[in-house]
Structures are given as C-alpha cells and as structure tokens.
C-alpha positions in Angstrom: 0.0 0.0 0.0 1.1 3.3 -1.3 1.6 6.0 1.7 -0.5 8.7 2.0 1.0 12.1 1.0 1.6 14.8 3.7 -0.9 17.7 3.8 -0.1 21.1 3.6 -0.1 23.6 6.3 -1.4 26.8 5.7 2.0 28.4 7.1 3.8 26.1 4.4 1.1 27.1 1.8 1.3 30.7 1.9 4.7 30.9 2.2 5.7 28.8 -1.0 2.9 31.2 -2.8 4.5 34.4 -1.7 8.0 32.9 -3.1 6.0 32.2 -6.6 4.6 36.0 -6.1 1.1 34.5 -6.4 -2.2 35.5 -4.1 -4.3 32.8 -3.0 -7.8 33.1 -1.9 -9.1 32.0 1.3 -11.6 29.1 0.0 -8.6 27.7 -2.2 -6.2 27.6 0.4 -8.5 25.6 2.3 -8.5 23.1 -0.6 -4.7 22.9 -1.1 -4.5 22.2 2.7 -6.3 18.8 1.7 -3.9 17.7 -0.8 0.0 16.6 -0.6 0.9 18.2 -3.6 0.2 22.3 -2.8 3.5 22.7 -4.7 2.6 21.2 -8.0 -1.2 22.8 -8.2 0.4 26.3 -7.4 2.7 26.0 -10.3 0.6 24.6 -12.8 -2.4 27.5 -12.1 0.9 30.2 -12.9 1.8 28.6 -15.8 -1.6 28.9 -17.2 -1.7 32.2 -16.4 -3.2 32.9 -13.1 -1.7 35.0 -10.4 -5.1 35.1 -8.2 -6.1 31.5 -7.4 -9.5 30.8 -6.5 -11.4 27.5 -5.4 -12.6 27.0 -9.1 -9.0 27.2 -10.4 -7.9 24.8 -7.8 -10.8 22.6 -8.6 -9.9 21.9 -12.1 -6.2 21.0 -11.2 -6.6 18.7 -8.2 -5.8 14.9 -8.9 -8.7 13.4 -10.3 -11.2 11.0 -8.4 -10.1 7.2 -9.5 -12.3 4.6 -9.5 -12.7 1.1 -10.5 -16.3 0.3 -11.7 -15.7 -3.2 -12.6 -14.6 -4.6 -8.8 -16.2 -7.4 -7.9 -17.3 -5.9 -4.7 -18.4 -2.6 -5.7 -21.3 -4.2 -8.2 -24.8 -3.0 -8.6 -27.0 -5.6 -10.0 -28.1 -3.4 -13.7 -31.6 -3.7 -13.0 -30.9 -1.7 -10.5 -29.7 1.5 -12.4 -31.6 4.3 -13.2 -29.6 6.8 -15.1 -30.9 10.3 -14.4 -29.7 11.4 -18.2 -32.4 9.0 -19.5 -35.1 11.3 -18.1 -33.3 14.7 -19.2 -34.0 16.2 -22.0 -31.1 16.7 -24.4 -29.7 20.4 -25.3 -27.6 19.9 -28.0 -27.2 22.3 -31.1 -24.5 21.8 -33.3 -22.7 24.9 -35.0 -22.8 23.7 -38.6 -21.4 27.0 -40.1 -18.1 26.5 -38.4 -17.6 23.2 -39.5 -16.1 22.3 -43.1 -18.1 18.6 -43.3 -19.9 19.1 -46.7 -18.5 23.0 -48.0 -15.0 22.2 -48.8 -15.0 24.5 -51.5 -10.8 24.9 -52.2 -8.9 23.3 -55.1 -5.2 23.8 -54.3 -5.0 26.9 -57.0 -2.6 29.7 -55.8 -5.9 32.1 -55.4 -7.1 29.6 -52.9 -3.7 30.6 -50.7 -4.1 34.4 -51.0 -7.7 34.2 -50.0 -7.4 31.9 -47.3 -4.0 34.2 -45.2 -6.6 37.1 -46.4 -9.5 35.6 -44.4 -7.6 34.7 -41.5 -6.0 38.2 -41.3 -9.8 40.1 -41.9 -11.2 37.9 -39.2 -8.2 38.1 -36.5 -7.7 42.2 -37.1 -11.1 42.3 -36.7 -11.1 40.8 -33.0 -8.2 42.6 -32.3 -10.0 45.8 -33.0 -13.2 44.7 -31.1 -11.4 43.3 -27.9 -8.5 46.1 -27.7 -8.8 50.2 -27.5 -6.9 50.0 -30.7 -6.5 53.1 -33.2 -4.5 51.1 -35.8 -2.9 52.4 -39.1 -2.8 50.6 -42.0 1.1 50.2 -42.8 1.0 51.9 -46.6 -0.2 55.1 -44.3 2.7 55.2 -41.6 4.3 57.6 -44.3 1.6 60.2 -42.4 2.5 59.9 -39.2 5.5 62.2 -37.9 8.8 60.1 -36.4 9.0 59.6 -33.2 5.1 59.8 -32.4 3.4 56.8 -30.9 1.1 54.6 -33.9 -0.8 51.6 -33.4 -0.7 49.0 -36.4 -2.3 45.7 -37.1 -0.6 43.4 -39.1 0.8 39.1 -39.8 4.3 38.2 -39.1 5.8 37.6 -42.2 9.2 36.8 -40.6 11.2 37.3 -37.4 14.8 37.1 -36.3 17.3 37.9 -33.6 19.6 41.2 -35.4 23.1 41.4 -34.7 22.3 44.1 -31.8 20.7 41.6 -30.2 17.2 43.0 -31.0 14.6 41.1 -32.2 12.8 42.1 -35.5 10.1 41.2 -37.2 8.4 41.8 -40.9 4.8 42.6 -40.5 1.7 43.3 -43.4 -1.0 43.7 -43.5 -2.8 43.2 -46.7 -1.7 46.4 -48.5 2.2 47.1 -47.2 5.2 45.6 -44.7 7.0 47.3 -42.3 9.9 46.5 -39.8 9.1 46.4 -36.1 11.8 45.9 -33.7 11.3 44.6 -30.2 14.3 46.7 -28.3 16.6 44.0 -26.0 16.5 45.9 -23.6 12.6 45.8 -22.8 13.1 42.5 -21.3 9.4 42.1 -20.6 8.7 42.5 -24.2 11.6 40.4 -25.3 9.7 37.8 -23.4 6.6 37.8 -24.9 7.8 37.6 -28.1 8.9 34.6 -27.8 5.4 33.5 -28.4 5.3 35.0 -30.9 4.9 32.4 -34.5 4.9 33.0 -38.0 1.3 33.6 -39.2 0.0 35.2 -36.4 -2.0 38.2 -36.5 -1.5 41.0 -33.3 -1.3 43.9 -33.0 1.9 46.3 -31.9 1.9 49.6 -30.1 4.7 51.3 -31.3 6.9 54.1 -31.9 7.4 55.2 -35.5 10.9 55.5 -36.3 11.5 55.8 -40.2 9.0 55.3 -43.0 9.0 51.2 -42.2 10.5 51.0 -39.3 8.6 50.9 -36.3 10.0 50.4 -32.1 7.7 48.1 -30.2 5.9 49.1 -26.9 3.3 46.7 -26.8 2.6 43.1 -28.2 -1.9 42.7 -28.3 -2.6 39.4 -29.2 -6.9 38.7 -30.5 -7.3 36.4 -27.0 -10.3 35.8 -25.0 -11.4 38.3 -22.8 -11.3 37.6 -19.0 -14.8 35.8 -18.3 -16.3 33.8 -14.9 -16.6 30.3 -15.9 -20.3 30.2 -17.8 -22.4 28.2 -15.2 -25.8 26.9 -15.7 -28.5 24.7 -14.0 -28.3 21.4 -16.1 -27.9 18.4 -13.7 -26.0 16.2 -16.1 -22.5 15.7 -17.0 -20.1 15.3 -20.5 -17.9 12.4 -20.8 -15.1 12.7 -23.3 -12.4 10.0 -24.1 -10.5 10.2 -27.4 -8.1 8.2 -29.7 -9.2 4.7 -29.3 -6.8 3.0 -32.8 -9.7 0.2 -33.4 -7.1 -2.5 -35.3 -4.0 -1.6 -33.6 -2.5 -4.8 -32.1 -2.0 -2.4 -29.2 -5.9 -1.2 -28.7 -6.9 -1.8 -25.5 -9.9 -3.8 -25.6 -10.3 -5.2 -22.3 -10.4 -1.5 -20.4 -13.0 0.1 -23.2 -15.2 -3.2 -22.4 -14.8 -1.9 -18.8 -15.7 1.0 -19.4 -18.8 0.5 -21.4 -20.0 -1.7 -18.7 -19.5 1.2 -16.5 -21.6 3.5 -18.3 -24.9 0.7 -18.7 -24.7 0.0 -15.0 -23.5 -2.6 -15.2 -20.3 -1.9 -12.7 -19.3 0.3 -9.6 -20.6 1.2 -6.4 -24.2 3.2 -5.9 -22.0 6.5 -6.1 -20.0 5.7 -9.2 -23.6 4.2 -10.7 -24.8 7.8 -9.7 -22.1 9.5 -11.7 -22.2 7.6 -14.7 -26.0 7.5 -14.6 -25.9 11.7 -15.0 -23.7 11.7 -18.2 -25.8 12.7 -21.1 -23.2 13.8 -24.0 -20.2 12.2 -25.0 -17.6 13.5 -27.1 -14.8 11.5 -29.0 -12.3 13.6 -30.4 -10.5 11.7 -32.8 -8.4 8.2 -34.4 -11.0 6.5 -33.4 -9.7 3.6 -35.7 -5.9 3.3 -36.6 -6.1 3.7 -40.2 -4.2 1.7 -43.1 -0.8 3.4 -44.3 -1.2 6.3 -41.8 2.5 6.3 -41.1 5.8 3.7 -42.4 6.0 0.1 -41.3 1.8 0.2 -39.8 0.6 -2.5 -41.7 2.9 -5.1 -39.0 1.4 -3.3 -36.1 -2.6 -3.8 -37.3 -4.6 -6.5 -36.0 -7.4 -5.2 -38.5 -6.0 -4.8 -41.5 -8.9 -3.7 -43.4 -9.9 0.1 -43.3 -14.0 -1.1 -43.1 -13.3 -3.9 -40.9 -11.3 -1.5 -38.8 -14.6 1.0 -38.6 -17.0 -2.4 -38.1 -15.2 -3.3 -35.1 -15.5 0.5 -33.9 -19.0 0.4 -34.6 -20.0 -2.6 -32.6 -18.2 -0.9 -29.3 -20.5 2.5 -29.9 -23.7 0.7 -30.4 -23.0 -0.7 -27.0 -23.3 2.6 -25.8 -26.6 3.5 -24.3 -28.8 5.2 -26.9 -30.2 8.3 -24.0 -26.4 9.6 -24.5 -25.6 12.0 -27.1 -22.7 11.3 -29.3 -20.4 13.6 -30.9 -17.5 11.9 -33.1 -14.7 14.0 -34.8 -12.3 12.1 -36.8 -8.2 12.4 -37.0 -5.0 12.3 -38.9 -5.4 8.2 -38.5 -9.1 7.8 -39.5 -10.7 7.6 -43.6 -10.7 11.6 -44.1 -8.1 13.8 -45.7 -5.4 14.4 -43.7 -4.9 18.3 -43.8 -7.3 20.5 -41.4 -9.8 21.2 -41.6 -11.4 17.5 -41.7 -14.8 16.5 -42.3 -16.6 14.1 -40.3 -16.2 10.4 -41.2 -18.2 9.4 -44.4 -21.2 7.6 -43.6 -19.7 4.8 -46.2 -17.6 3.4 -43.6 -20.0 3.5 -40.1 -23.7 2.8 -42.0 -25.1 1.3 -38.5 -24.1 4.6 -36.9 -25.7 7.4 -39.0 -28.5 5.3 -38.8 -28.8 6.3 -34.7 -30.3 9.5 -33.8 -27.9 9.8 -31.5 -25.1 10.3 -33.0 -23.3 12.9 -34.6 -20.8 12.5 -37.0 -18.7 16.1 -37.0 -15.2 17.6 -38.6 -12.5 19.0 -36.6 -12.8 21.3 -36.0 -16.7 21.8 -35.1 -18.7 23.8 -32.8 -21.4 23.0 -30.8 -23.5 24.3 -28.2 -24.1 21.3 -25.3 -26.6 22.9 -22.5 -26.0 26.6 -23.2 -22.0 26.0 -23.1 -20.2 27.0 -26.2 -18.1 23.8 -27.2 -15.1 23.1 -29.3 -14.1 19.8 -30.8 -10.9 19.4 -32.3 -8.1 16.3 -32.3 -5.6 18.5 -31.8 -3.3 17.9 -34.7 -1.9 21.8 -35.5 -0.3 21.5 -31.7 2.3 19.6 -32.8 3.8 22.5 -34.9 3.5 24.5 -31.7 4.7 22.7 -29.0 7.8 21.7 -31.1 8.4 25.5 -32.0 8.1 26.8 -28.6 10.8 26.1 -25.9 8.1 27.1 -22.9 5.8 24.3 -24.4 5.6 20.4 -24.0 3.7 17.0 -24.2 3.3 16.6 -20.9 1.0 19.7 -20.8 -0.6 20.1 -24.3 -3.5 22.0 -22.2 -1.2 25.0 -21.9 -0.6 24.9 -25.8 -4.0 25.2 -26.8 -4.2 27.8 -24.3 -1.8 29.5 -26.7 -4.2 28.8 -29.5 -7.1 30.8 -27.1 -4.8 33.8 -26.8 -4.1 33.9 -30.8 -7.7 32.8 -31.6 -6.4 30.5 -33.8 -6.0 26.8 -34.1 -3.3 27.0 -37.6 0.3 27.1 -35.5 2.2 28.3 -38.7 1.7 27.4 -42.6 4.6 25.0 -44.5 5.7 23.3 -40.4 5.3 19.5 -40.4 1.5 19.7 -40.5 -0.8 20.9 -43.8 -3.8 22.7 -44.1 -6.7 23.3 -47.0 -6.9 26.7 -48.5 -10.7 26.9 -47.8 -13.1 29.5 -48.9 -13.9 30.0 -44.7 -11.2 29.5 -42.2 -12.6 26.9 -40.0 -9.1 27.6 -38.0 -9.9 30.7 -36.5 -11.5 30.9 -33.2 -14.6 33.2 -34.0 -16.2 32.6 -30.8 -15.4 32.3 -27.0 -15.7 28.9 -26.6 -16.5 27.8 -22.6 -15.5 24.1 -23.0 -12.5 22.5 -25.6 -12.4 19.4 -26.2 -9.3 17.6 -28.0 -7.2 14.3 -28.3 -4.1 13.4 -30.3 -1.2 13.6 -27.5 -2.3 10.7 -25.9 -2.5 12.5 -22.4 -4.9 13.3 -20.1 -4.6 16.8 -19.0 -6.9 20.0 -17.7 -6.8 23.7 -18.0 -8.9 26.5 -17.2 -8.3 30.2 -19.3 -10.3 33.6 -18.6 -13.7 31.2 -18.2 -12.7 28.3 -21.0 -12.2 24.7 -19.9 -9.8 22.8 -21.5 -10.2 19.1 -21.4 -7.0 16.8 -23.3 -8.1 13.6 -23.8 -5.7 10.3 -23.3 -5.5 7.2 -25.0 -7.0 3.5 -25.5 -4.1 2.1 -27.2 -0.8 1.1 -25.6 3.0 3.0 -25.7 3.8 2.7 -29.1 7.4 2.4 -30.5 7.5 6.1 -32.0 6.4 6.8 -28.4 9.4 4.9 -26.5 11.6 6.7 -29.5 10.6 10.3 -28.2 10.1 9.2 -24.3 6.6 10.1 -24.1 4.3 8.2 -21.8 0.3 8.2 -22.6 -2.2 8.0 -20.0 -4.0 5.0 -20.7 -7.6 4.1 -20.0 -8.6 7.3 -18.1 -12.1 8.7 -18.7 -12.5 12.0 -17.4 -16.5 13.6 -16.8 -17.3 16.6 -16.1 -20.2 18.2 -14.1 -22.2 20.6 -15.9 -23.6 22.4 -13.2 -20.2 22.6 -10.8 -17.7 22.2 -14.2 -15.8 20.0 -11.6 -13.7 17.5 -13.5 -13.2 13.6 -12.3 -11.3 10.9 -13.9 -12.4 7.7 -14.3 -9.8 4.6 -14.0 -10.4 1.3 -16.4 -7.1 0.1 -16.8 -5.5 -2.8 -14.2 -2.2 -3.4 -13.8 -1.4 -5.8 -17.3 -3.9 -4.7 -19.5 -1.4 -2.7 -21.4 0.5 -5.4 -22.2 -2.5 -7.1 -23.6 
C-alpha cells in the first residue's frame, strides 16, 4: 500500500505562494490544505496564467477522483440503475457553419492561398480591433505619421529574427504594405513575450514610429479571449469525453473500453459511481477512433485489422454498446478515412452505416462547434499543436492544455503554414476561433490533461491504445484508460480509471 502524501499547512502554503509571487484566496487555500501536492497545483495554475487563485481554479487542477467500476465488490446488480440522463431532455445544437463537413470549397489553385491568409488576417484584425482600444494604421499610411510619435498598427508576421544588436525584429503586413518592427533587448518584458510569438500570427503592436517602415515596439496585443467567470448553468448532467481509441491496432486496449462500457450501462461500480455515470448525457470522441491503413511507415505489421471497413466495423460494434439516452459527438483524425490536412470533415457515412443510422449520434469535422446545454463547445483532435509545442521552448507534451491555451490567446487553431502539419486553403477559415468557446475538447497527444483560461475549460483527452514504438523513440508516456466527466452544473472535473495493472501489455 502506497503511503498517503503529507498535507499542507497553511504556514507552508502561503509561504511557497509568496515565493512564486502568487495571491491565494481563502476558500482555495483551504482546498490545497487537503492535498499533498500544494506545490505542483500552485505551479501549474501560474503557468496557465493565473496569479489570483481561487477555489474554481484549484478545482480543475486537483488529482482526479479514481475509480474502479468493474470490482467485484463494488457491483450494482443493472436492473438496479436508473440513469438520471435518460429522463433529461437533451440540449444539444451543433454549430454547422463553423464546421467544413460538406462546404470544402478549395482546389489547391494559388488564389485559394491568398484568400485563405486574407481571411484569417480580416477575421483576427477584426477581434483585435473589437477586444482592444486600438486606433490602428494601415502600414501603406505610416508615411503620415511624424517620427518619433506613438502609432498603433495591425498586421501578420511575415518573418522574425534575432539582429546582430541583439534586438529582435520582425516583418509585419498587413494586406496592402510591410513594415519593420523591432522589439528593443532591452525591454526584457517584451523580449519575453515575443517569444510566443509564430509565424502567421495576427497582433497587434503599439509602437513608436521611427522611419517610414520602421517601427520600435511598446506593446505586443494578441486577438485572446477576454477575461470571463466560468459560464455556469443549472443542467444536472454531465459530458464524458475520451479520445483516440486506434480500433485494429494490435496495441488497442480492448479489455479496459469493455470496462468501461460496462460502467456507463450499469453494469459496474458502487451506488455513487452508478450515480455519476447515470448523469452523463453527451459524449464527445475527439479523434483516431480507428488506426487507419498506411497512416504512417511500417503500420501495416502493427494492425490486427488490416482492413480500413473492418477496422470501422469493429468501432461500430463498441459504440452501439453505448446507451442510446447519451448523445454522441464523433470528430475524426489524422489516422481515421478523411483527408489528412485540417480542416477534416466528419467520417463518411460509407464506412460507419449502423451509426448514421442512430439519432444519436453525430458524425462532425475538426474542428466543429457545438453548443451542449448553453455551453459554447469546441471539438478538435488536436493535430496543428504539434507545430506548436515543437516550435516553442516554454511548451511540451506533458501539458498540451497549456498549448492550446496558446491557440485561445491567438484565436487560432493554424500554428504556422509550411511546419510538419498541412492545411486546405478553404473558402472560410474553419481555424480561427470566431467565438469564445467555454468548454474545448481535444485528443491526439495521448495525455490526459486539464486547464482553465479567462472562463474556458480545456479538457485533453488520453488514450486506449498502448505506448507505441514512436512513443518509446521520443520518451513520451500516454495515459492510458482514463475517462474524465465533467459536471455541468459545478464544471468539476473527475477521472475515471479502467485500466489494471497488465492490461497494457495485452
């Protein structure tokens, strides 16, 4: 038996958040007194951003609740289960508009390109202008404004590197003109910040004109959410999310997602955990939900399914299992039958028949919007934070929350063009993030993982398929088996355990 981890003290507490310059409010501190790792929370709520941590914040970082719902002695017979989400009323409306599933419109010409950067630039300048007490100048027009005065300009980072001064500069248009801005080395603050700052991305710079097209930066505005109170509302139901299951991988882990659909028809756990997963009405897969044919070198040795339909036959049989009162939302990724660039469109009803057939299920792209009991939702596998996390030295798998946090703050899901992952020139720019989403929802790194930003949940999903060789190559450990659910009403987050020691060896 494991020891228990020693609690905090408030001396202890309060002390190690004065060191970290953080404030911590009184009904937090009395959380972090409960747990043994007061340390690791505090840290984790800085690095996403918070200096003034609250009971909510420290809610959505402690250690999740584990269970085991398939204990022998923790079994409720399944006549006796009476899921409370069978007698709610659903509130789903999906967000068709944002989602690319049946209006791809592009074909690859070089007009597609130009339209598609002009799109994302006309959309991100114009939250920039609506969140920010902006009074930008288009670049051609800087020749107006005297040297030396203060101008504020709106523009896309063409290009940025360190000068032999030890400056950094950038090249930044907009859709008529460039100019040069240079972040000063000795602004150490802003020096900072701009190491955030990617290719592509559309902000906005305070600055002070020097020449013609040369401009000094003061300030660095990215689009970013404003600072909201987590949306709350009076549904008594909760979403489940999981993600990345690789139905026909020799390393799927069957065993646990039986479990786990045993678990959710009541057919496993104790009266509270039958309670819990008797309240979840929605939930949402984001992505590989098979493992594909030819999705990367040397797969076809690593498939127990070797057939793409067989592959989506075998996912299908596990889904129907699921019971019909909960609402289904299924997004696909780089490893199931869609095109691989973003945006993708939902999976073809040509390879899950049996499914479309259900009216409860829903068959989305990825991105897609949705609204799920008055909370605006965001689906997306995750695939574009690859490109960031590997770009950015403050970023990494462990946390892929905190890098789609950086997607909140540019309001954008498209890293950089022309990095390691590829995008279609569409019509619309499905990429952007045109609203203020309260819940996110995403897969692809294999690990479970929790954030909150100015009001906006962020929920990473973990895996159902075993530590793969390319995983072992880079050191990265998945979280296997983990389930998390979260409360509607409370946005409190639990996990939920299927996998025994073994089973990932299976």
């Amino acid at each position: 038996m494991q020891p228990a981890e020693q609690k905090g003290s408030t001396e202890e507490i309060l002390e190690y958040a004065t060191e970290k310059n953080a404030l911590i409010a009184e009904d937090a501190l009395e959380l972090l007194k409960e747990t043994g790792n007061f340390r690791e929370l505090i840290d984790r709520a800085l690095a996403e951003g918070a200096f003034f941590i609250g009971k909510e914040t420290v809610e959505l970082l402690l250690p999740k609740q584990k269970i085991a719902p398939h204990m022998p002695d923790a079994v409720m017979q399944h006549t006796g289960f009476r899921p409370l989400a069978k007698e709610t009323q659903s509130r789903l409306r999906l967000l068709k508009q944002y989602d690319v599933t049946g209006q791809s419109k592009n074909s690859g010409k070089v007009k597609d390109f130009q339209l598609f950067f002009q799109k994302k630039f006309e959309l991100l300048s114009a939250i920039l202008r609506k969140r920010h007490t902006l009074s930008p100048k288009p670049i051609g027009r800087l020749k107006a404004v005297p040297n030396r005065a203060e101008v504020d300009v709106i523009g896309m980072v063409l290009k940025k590197w360190p000068t032999k001064n030890g400056n950094i500069a950038m090249h930044f248009e907009d859709t008529e003109a460039k100019c040069i801005v240079i972040i000063p080395q000795g602004d150490a603050a802003l020096t900072l910040l701009a190491e955030h700052i990617m290719l592509d991305d559309v902000i906005a710079i305070r600055a002070v004109k020097l020449d013609n097209d040369m401009l000094i930066a003061k300030e660095i505005l990215w689009p970013d959410l404003p600072v909201r109170e987590r949306k709350t509302t009076e549904s008594n139901v909760a979403i489940a999310t999981t993600s990345d299951m690789h139905v026909g991988s020799k390393l799927f882990l069957e065993k646990p997602f039986n479990q786990f659909l045993e678990w959710l028809n009541g057919r496993a756990g104790s009266a509270k955990e039958m309670e819990k997963a008797g309240k979840i009405k929605y939930l949402i897969i984001s992505g590989d939900n098979v493992d594909g044919i030819g999705v990367y070198p040397n797969q076809f040795s690593e498939l127990n399914i070797k057939d793409i339909n067989l592959q989506y036959k075998e996912f299908s049989k596990f889904i129907t299992q699921i019971p019909e009162y909960i609402e289904i939302l299924i997004c696909p990724g780089q490893h199931d039958a869609v095109r691989l660039a973003d945006p993708q469109p939902a999976v073809a009803e040509q390879f899950v028949p049996e499914l479309y057939k259900m009216g409860n299920i829903h068959f989305v792209g990825s991105p897609s919007w949705m609204e799920i009991e008055g909370l605006t939702t965001m689906v997306y596998h995750g695939a574009a934070l690859h490109d960031l996390i590997s770009s950015s030295s403050f970023l990494n798998y462990d946390h892929p929350e905190l890098a789609m946090i950086e997607a909140l703050k540019r309001r954008d899901l498209m890293s950089a063009y022309g990095l390691k992952h590829t995008y279609a020139p569409e019509k619309e720019d499905y990429m952007v993030i045109r609203e203020e989403p309260d819940l996110v929802v995403l897969g692809d790194m294999h690990h479970n993982s929790y954030g909150n930003y100015r009001g906006t949940t962020v929920i990473n999903n973990g895996t159902w398929q075993s530590r793969t060789p390319y995983q072992v190559k880079l050191g990265h450990i998945p979280t296997l088996g983990i389930v998390p659910v979260m409360d509607i009403k409370t946005g409190k987050i639990t996990e939920n355990h299927f996998l025994e020691a073994g089973d990932e060896r299976q």
